[in-house]
Every structure is written in structure tokens, then in C-alpha cells.
N, C-alpha and C positions, 0 to 999 in steps of 0.2 A: 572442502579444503583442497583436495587435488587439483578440482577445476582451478579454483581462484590461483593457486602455488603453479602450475605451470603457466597459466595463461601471463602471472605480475615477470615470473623466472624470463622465460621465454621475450617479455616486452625488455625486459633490460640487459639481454643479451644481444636481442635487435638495435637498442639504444633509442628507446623509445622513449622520447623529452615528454608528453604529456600525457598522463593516465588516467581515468577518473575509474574509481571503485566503489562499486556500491552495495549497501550493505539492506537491513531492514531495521525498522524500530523496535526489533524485539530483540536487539542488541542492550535495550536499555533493562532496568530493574525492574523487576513485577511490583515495587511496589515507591515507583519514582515520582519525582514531583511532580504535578500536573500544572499549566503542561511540562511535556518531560525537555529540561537543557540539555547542549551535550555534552556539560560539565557533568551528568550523572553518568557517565559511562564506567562501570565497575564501581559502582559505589553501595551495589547491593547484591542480594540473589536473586537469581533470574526466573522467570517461567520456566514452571518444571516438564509445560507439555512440549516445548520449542527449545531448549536448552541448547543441544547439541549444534542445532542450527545457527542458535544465537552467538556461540563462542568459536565457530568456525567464521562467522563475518565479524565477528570481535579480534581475530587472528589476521584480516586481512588486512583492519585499518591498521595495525602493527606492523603487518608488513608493509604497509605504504610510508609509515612513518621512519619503520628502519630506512627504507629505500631513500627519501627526503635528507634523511641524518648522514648514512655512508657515502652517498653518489649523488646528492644536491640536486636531483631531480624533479622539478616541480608536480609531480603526484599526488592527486587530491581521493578522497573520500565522501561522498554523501547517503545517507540516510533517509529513503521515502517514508512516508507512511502507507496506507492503506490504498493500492492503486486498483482503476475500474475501468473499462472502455471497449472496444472493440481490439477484437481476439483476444478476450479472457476467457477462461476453463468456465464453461458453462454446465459442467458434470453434474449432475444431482447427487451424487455421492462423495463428491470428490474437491467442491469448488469453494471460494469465497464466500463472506456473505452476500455480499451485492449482486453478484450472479446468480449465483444461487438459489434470492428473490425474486430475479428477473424471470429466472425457467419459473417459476413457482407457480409468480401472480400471471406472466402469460399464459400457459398451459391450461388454468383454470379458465382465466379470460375467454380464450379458446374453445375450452370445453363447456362453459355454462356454468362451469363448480358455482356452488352460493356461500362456499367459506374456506378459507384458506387459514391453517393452523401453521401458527411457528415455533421454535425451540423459545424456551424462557419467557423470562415478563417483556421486553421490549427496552428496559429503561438503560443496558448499557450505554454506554458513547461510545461512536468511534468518528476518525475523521478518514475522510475517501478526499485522492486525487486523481483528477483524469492523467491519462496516458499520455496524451499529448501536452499536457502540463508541465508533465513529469520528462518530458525527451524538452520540451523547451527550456528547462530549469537545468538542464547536466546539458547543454550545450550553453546558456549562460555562466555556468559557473567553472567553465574548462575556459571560457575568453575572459572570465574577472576576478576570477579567485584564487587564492596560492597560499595555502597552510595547511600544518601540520593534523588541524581537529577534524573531524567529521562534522559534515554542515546538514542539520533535518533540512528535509524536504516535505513540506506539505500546501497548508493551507491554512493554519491557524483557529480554524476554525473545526467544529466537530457537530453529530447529532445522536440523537437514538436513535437504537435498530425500529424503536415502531415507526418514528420521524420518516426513515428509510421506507421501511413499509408502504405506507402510505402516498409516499409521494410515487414508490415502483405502480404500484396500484393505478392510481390517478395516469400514468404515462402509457401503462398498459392498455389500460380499458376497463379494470376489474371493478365489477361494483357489488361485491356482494361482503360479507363479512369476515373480518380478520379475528380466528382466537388464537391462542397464547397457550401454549404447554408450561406450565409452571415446574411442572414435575424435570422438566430437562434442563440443564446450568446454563447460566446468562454468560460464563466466560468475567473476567477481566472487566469490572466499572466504566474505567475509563482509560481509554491513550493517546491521548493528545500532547503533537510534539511544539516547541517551542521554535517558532521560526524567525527569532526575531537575526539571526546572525545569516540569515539567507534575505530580509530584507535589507536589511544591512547593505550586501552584495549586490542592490538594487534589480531584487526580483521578488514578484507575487504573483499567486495563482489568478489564472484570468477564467478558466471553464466554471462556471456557475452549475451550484449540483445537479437541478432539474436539468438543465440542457444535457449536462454529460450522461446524463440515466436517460433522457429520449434519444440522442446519438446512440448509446452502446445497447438501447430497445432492438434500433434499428437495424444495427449491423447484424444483432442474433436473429433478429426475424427474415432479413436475408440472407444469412449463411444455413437457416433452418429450412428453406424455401426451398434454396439450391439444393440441399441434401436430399430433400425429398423428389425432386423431381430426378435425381438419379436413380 
């Protein structure tokens, strides 16, 4: 909240005509319609793990809106989903899913491993957008869009974490067998957001999953390269 509050403070003291702020999909209700509209926004209780997070970028679409209401500033809002690509936190302790995966099913790849275990059954959903999807979509909608909502930003589309699996597997090299801890929690069914008011604004995702998971393969296997050879 301080970052967002000085950086919105500080643009409208500059007199800064266009803003875009962005937020995350776990602004929405843990348990919203699938997929989620941004008419659900406060229409329920939220994730108890991400709460704080979530009502700190709940506080900033407010303050775009105050800003819009008092000083007619055309200031907008968007809402990613699930993003993945080169230069993500590829931390084994600390990262996404998708990443995550990637160090996972490579390392084994790598190493020989003959099986690769992962947290829960496989069957949630989530939807992933690549990175440069997501910088083309908030440069779209800073030259065509002007109101007051927050606009999802995704892809419309979603899979399961085994789907994911599977397809990291296949881009890696890994060929040996995938099990499944059942004993540790799936997280959250499903989140898939509703993008029909960003197509609207005559924009959709153009990175295809497979491609974006061989791209951001590639960048960790180069930037892991580099590291080693320091």
C-alpha cells in the first residue's frame, strides 16, 4: 500500500494525465463465479492465505477511481491472471507454480531422476499468461481504454496443474514418471477470469502455452548456464 500510495500521490502531483494500475486476480472472492467478472469485486470473502495482499490492490483500484471522480484524470486499472516467462523467480522454495515446475522437471531431466513427485492430485485449474502478452495488453489498453472498472487480463482459457505438468515435462526432455502427493492441499479448484470486457477493447492473448513454456525453458536454461559458468 505505501508503494502503490506514493507512486498514484507523487503521479498526480506531477500531473500525470495517464496511469495504468495493476492489480492481481486474488482481489476477487475465494469463492466467485467461474470465470470470475469484475462485477464480483467485494461481493464476497476473500482468500484467507493472500488477504492482505488482496485488499491492499483492492485499495488502489479506489484510489484510481477517487482520482478519475475528484481530478477527471483518465486513470485506469487492470487485473492479470496467472503470469509466466522469462525473468520469473525460479526459487524452489519461494516461486510459482509454473516455475517451479520448470526447475523441477529440468533438474531431473538433467540428473536422470526416473520420477518426479508433486504437491496434490493435479486436477486444480489455473490460467497462465505470458509476460509479453501481458506488457502488450497494458500498452493496449492505455491507447483504448478509459473507465472507471478494472479490466481482467488473461487468456480466457485455463488447464490443470497435471496438464502443466506434462506439457513442462515434454519441453524439458523429462521422460520418466510423474507422482502426485495427495497428502499435501490442491489450493483453490479453479480461477479463471472473465475476459470478455478486455475483448471488448479489441485485445486477446496471442502466446500459445507450449510456446511460452519452451521460451521461458529457454531463458532459465540460459541464465542457469551463465551462472554456472561464474
Amino acid at each position: 500500500m505505501q508503494i502503490q500510495l506514493n507512486v498514484m500521490d507523487a503521479a498526480l502531483q506531477a500531473g500525470v494525465e495517464r496511469l495504468l494500475f495493476l492489480g492481481s486476480s486474488c482481489i476477487y472472492p475465494k469463492f466467485a463465479p467461474q470465470p470470475i467478472p469484475e462485477d464480483a469485486l467485494l461481493t464476497g470473502h476473500l482468500e484467507e492465505t493472500n488477504d492482505a495482499y488482496a485488499i491492499a490492490k483492492i485499495a488502489g483500484i479506489m484510489q484510481v477511481q477517487a482520482v478519475r471522480r475528484e481530478y477527471g484524470l483518465p486513470w485506469i486499472s487492470a487485473m492479470p491472471t496467472n503470469l509466466y516467462g522469462p525473468g520469473d523467480n525460479f526459487s524452489p522454495t519461494g516461486s510459482h507454480v509454473l516455475p517451479a515446475l520448470i526447475r523441477r522437471y529440468d533438474e531431473a531431466a538433467a540428473g536422470g531422476a526416473s520420477v518426479v513427485t508433486n504437491w496434490g492430485t493435479g486436477t486444480p485449474r489455473r490460467e497462465f499468461l505470458h509476460v509479453d502478452d501481458m506488457a502488450d495488453a497494458c500498452l493496449h489498453l492505455l491507447e483504448n481504454y478509459d473507465g472507471p472498472q478494472q479490466v481482467n487480463v488473461g487468456t480466457g482459457t485455463d488447464v490443470t496443474i497435471r496438464e502443466i505438468a506434462e506439457t513442462i515435462a515434454k519441453v524439458v526432455g523429462f521422460e520418466g514418471e510423474t507422482e502426485w502427493d495427495t497428502s499435501k492441499p490442491d489450493g483453490t479448484p479453479q480461477k479463471l477470469l472473465d475476459v470478455s470486457k478486455l475483448a471488448a477493447a479489441g485485445w486477446t492473448a496471442r502466446i500459445g502455452l507450449e510456446d511460452g513454456i519452451r521460451s521461458t525453458v529457454d531463458w532459465y536454461r540460459a541464465q542457469h548456464g551463465a551462472l554456472r559458468e561464474k
